[in-house]
C-alpha positions in Angstrom: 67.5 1.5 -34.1 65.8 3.4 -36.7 61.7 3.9 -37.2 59.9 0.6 -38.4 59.3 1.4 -41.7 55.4 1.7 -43.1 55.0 0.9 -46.6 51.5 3.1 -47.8 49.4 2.2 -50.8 46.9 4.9 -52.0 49.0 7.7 -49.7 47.3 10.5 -51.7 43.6 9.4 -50.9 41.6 10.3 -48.1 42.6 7.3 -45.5 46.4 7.9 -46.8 46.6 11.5 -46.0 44.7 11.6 -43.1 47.4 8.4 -42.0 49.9 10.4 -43.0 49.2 13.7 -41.2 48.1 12.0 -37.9 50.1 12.3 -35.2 50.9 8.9 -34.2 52.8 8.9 -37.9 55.8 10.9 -36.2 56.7 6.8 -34.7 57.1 5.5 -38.3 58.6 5.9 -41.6 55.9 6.1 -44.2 56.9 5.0 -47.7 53.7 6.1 -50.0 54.9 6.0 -53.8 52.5 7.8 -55.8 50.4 6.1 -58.6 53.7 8.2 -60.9 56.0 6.5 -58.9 54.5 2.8 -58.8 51.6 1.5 -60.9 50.5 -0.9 -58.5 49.0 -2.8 -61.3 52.1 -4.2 -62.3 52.7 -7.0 -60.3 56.7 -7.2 -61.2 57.2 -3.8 -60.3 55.2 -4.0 -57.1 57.2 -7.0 -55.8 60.3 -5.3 -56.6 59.8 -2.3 -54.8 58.4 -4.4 -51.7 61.8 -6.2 -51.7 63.8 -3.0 -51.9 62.5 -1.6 -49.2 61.5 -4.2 -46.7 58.8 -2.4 -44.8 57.9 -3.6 -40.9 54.5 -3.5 -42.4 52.1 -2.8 -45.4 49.0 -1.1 -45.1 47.0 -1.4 -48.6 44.8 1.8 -48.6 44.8 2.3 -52.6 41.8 1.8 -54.7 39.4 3.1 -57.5 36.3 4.3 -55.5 33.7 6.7 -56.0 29.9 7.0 -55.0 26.6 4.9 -56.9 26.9 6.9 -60.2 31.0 5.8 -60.7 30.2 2.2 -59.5 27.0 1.8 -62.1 28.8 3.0 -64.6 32.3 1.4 -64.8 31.7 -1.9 -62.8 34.5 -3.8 -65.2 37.1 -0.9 -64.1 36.1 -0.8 -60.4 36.6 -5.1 -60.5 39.6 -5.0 -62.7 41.8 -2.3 -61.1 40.8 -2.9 -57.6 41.3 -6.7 -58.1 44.9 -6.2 -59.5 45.7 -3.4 -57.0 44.7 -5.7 -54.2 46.2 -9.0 -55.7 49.7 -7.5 -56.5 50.1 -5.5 -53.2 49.4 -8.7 -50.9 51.7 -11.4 -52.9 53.9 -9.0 -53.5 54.3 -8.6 -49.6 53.9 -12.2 -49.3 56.7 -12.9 -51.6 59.1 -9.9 -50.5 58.6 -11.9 -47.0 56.9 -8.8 -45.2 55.3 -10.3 -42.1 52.8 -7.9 -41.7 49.8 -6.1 -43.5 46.7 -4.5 -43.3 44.3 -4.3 -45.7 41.4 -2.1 -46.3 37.9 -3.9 -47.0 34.7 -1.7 -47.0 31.1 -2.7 -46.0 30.2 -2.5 -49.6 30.9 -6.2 -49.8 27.9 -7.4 -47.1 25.2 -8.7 -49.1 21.9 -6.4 -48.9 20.0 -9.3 -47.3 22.7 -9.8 -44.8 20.7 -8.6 -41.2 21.8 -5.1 -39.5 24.0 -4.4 -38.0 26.5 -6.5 -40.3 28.5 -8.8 -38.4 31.5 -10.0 -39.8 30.4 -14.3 -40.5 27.6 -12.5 -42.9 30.7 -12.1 -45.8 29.9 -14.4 -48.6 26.9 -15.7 -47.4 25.2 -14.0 -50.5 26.0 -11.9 -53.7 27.0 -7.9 -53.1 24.8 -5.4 -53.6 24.1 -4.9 -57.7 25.1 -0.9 -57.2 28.8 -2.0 -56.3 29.4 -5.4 -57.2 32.5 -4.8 -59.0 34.0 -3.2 -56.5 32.9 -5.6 -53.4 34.4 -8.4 -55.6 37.4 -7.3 -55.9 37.5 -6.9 -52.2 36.1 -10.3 -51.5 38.8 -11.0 -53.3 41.5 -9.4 -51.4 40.7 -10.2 -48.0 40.9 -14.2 -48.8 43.7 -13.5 -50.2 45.0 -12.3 -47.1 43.0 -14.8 -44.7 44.9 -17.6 -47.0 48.2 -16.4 -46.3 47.9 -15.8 -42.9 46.5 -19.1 -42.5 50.0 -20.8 -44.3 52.4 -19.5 -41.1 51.5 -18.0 -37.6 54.6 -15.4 -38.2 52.0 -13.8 -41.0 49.7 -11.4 -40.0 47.5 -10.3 -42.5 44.7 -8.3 -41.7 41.7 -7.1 -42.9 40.2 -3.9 -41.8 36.7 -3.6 -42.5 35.9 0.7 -42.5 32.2 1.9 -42.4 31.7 5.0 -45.2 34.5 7.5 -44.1 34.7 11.4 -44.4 36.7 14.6 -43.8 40.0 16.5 -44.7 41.3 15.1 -47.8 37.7 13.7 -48.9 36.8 14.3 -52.9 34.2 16.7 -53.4 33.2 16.2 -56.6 30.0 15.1 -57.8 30.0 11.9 -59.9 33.0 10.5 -58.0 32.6 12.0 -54.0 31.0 9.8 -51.0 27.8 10.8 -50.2 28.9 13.4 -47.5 31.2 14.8 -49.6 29.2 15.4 -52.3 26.4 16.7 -49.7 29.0 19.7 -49.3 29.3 20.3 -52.6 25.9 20.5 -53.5 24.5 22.6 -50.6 27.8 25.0 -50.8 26.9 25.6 -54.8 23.2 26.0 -53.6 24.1 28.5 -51.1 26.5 30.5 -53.4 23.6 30.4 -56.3 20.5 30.9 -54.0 19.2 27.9 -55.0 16.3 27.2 -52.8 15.8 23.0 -53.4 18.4 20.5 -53.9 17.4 16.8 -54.9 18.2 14.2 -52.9 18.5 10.4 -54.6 15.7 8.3 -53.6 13.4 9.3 -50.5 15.9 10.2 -48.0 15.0 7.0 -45.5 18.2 4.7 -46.1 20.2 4.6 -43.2 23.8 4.8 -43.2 27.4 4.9 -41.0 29.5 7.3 -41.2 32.7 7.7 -39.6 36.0 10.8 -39.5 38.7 9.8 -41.5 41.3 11.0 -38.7 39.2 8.1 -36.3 40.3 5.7 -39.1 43.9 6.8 -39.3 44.0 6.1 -35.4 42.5 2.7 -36.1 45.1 1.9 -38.6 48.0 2.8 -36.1 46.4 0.9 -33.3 45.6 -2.0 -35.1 50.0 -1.5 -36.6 51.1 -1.9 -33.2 49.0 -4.8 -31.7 48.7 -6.6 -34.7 48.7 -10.3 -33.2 45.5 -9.2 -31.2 43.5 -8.2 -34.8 40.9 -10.5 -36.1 41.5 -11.5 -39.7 38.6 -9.5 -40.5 37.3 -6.4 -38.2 34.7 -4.0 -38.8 35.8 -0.8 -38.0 33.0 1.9 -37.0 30.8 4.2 -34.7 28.2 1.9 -34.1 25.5 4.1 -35.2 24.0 5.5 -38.2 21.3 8.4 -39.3 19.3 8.3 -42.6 20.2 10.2 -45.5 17.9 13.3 -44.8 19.6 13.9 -41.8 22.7 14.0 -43.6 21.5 16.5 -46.1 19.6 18.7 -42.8 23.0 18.1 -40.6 25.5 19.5 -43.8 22.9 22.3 -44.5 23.1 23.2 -40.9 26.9 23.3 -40.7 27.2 25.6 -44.2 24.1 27.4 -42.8 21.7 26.8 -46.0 18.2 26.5 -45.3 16.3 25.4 -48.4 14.5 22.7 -48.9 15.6 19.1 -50.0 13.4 17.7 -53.2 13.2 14.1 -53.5 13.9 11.9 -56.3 12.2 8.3 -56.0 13.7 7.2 -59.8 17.0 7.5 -58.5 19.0 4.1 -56.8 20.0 4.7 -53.4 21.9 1.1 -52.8 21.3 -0.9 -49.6 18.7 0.1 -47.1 20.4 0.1 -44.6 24.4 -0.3 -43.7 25.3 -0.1 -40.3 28.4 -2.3 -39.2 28.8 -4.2 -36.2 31.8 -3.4 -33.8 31.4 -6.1 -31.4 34.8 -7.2 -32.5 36.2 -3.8 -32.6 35.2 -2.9 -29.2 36.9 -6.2 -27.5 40.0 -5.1 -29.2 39.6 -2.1 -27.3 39.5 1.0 -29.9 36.7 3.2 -30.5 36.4 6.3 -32.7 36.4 9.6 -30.6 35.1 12.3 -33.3 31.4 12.7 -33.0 29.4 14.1 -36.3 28.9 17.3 -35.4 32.5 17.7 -34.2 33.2 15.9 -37.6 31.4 17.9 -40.3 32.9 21.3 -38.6 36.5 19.9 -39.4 35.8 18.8 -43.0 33.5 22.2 -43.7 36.9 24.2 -42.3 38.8 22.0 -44.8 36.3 22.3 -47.5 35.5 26.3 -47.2 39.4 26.9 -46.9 41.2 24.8 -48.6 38.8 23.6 -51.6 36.6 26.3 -52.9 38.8 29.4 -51.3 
């Protein structure tokens, strides 16, 4: 008997590569079309290539993301293409008769008056934050989709992973569409390499976020693949703690060995206060992320010194 077979949506992103590159991937056969290969905003052609290959499982990485600025401006393509994307990936499994699936949610989709740390019975119990709310939409969307379907037969297993902000190898560092860490990078590494001596930071550097390696999220994929009857429809996946946004900026600067000064801008938005998830779920299921921060932003500057700006 052959590998079980792993059909990967959004295989050149930063979840897909690091999936693809971790170690545990040796025990499958990943099948990640590019976007060239299969628009997965076709539903037709979506469904078709499902039923040609008849994958052991799905797991539904793909998406339009980018940071605050991206989501402000294009809210209708963030809804529209992350809606279809979603939609046409999960029917299409569900029709193509693929038993198995895990789909990626995001904590963008907690409402901001939803209490810390974010359990998941807080979903829908209020509108998204305004910043993203195309984009949580869409994956509101999604992950009833999936809940709906695993609800119509206890063969189905339809999962929703629910990943705090991620980081690392693979990560886009480019300002305008780059995470916050990301984009930290960026921005110190230019003002090292110019002498800059300030750098501004959105807002007044107090809001708190979580931040996990993307390699810890790859692992939680392929654990949550393998005991798949044992995941909650909906899981946050996390480290449990979170550090505010200055400490991000002072932790990067640290790691690229800057040592100007951050300037802050209080007319920028900076989002939620506060999102930190809660892994109370995760940790019954028995997985936890083993890459601390330090640990983690001296992998991703490697990456980003050797094989991004080299």
């Amino acid at each position: 008997m052959g590998r079980p077979v792993l059909f990967l949506t959004g295989g050149t992103g930063l979840v897909g590569r690091n999936l693809s590159e971790h170690p545990e991937a040796e025990a499958f056969e990943i099948i990640a079309p590019t976007s060239a290969e299969l628009d997965l905003r076709d539903p037709a052609a979506v469904t078709k290539r499902l039923a040609e290959v008849a994958p052991d499982i799905v797991v539904h990485a793909a998406g339009r993301v980018g940071g605050i600025q991206a989501n402000i401006a294009a809210p209708l393509a963030f809804l529209d293409d992350n809606l279809m994307m979603g939609r046409n990936v999960v029917m299409g499994a569900f029709h193509a008769g693929v038993r198995r699936l895990i789909n990626l949610g995001s904590t963008c989709i907690y409402p901001p008056t939803a209490p810390n740390p974010l359990r998941e019975e807080a979903i829908l119990t209020g509108p998204p934050e305004h910043t993203n709310e195309g984009y949580a939409l869409a994956k509101l969307a999604v992950l009833k989709l999936c809940s709906y379907i695993s609800a119509t037969d206890p063969a189905l297993h339809y999962k929703t992973l629910i990943p705090c902000n991620l980081y690392g190898r693979h990560d886009h560092f480019h300002t305008g569409r780059s995470h916050l860490i990301a984009a930290i990078f960026e921005k110190i590494h230019r003002a090292k390499t110019t002498g800059a001596s300030q750098i501004e930071v959105w807002g007044d550097g107090s809001a708190r976020r979580e931040f996990m390696y993307a390699g810890d999220m790859a692992s939680a994929i392929f654990t949550a693949a393998s005991r798949i009857e044992e995941v909650p429809d909906l899981m946050n996946v996390g480290v449990g703690q979170d550090h505010n946004v200055a400490d991000y900026y002072r932790a990067v600067a640290e790691t690229l060995g800057w040592r100007g000064e951050l300037r802050f801008d209080l007319s920028r938005p900076v989002g939620m206060a506060r999102k930190l998830a809660d892994i109370s779920r995760l940790r019954a299921f028995g997985w936890s992320a083993q890459v601390n921060l330090r640990d983690g932003l001296e992998r991703t500057s490697n990456y980003y010194l050797t094989e991004v700006v080299a």
